[in-house]
C-alpha positions in Angstrom: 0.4 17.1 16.1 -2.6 15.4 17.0 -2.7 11.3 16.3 -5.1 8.1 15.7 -5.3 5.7 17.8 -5.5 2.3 15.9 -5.4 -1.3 15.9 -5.6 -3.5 12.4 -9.5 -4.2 12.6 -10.9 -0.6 15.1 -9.5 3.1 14.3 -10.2 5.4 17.6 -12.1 8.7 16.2 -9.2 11.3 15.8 -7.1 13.7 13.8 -4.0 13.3 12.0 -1.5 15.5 10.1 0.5 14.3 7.1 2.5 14.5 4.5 1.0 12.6 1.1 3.3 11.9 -1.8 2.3 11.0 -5.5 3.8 7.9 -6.7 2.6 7.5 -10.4 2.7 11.3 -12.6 1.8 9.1 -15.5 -0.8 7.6 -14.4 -1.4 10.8 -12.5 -0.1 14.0 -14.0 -2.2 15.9 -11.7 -1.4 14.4 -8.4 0.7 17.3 -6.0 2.3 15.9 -2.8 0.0 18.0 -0.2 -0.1 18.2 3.6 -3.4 17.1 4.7 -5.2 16.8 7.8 -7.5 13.7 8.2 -10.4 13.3 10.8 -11.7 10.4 11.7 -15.6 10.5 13.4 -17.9 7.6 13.9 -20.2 6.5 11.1 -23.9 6.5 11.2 -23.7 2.5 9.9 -21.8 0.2 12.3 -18.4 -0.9 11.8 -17.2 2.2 9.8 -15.3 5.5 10.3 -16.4 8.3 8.8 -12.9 9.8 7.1 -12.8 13.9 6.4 -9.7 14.9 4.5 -8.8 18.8 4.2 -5.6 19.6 2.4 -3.3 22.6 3.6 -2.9 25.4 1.4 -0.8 29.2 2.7 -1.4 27.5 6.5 -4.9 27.5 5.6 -6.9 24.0 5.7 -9.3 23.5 2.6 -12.0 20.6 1.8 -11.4 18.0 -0.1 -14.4 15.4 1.1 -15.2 12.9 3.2 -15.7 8.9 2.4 -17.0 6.0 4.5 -14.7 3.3 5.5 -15.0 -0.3 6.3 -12.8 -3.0 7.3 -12.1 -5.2 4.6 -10.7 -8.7 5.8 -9.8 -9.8 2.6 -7.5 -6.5 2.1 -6.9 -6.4 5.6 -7.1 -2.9 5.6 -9.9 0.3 5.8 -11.2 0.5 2.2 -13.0 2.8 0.1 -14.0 3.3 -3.7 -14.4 6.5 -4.6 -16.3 7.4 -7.9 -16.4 11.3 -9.7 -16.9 12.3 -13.0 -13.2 12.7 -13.0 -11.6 10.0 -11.4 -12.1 6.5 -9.8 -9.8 5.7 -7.0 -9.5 2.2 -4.7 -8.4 4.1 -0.9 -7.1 1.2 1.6 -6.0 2.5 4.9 -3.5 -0.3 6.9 -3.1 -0.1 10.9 -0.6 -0.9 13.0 -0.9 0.3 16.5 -0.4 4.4 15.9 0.9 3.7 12.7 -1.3 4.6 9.4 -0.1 3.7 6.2 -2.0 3.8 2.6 -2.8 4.2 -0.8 -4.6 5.3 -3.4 -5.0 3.2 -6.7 -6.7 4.2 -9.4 -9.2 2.0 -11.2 -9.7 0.2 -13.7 -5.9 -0.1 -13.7 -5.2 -0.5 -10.0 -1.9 2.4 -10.8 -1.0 2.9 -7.1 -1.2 7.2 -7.2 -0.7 8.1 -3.9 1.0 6.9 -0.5 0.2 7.9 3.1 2.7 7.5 5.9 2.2 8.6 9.3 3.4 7.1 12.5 3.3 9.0 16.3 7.1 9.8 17.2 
């Protein structure tokens, strides 16, 4: 499985496969626990990461989007709103050496929806 290399304020351009759980089916009733494959690329604007997610479905990898990321001191992590006409999510990514962890919160409420884990064995 291919892995990120990152440090808490610079994330190395890179793939990374994982699993993400739902944490909040009220909040949520939607959400499915999915394998998905991020990609991390350079951003046109300094100091962000362009992030690509594609979840797996039958083997087969399908789009789901790509956001922008940038660090936020204050959160101390890689953060992101994302606005639809169907949801509006908070993502913040935290680092720790080749260990990614995260969320997804949903706004206006800040209900924490989903969690990503992924550390290199």
């Amino acid at each position: 499985m291919p892995i990120i290399i990152i440090t808490a304020t610079t994330m190395t351009t890179g793939m990374i496969t994982i699993m993400t759980t739902c944490t909040d089916r009220v909040a949520a009733p939607a959400c499915n626990d999915e394998v998905v494959v991020y990609d991390f690329t350079p951003a046109a604007k300094p100091g962000t990461v362009t992030w690509k997610a594609d979840k797996v479905v039958d083997g087969v990898r399908v789009p789901m989007g790509k956001m922008d990321l940038s660090y936020d001191a204050r959160e101390k992590c890689w953060l992101v709103e994302f606005k639809s006409a169907r949801v509006h999510s908070v993502w913040c990514l935290v680092v720790d050496g080749t260990h990614l962890t995260g969320t997804g919160r949903l706004l206006p409420g800040n209900e924490t929806v989903r969690k990503i884990e992924a550390k290199k064995d």
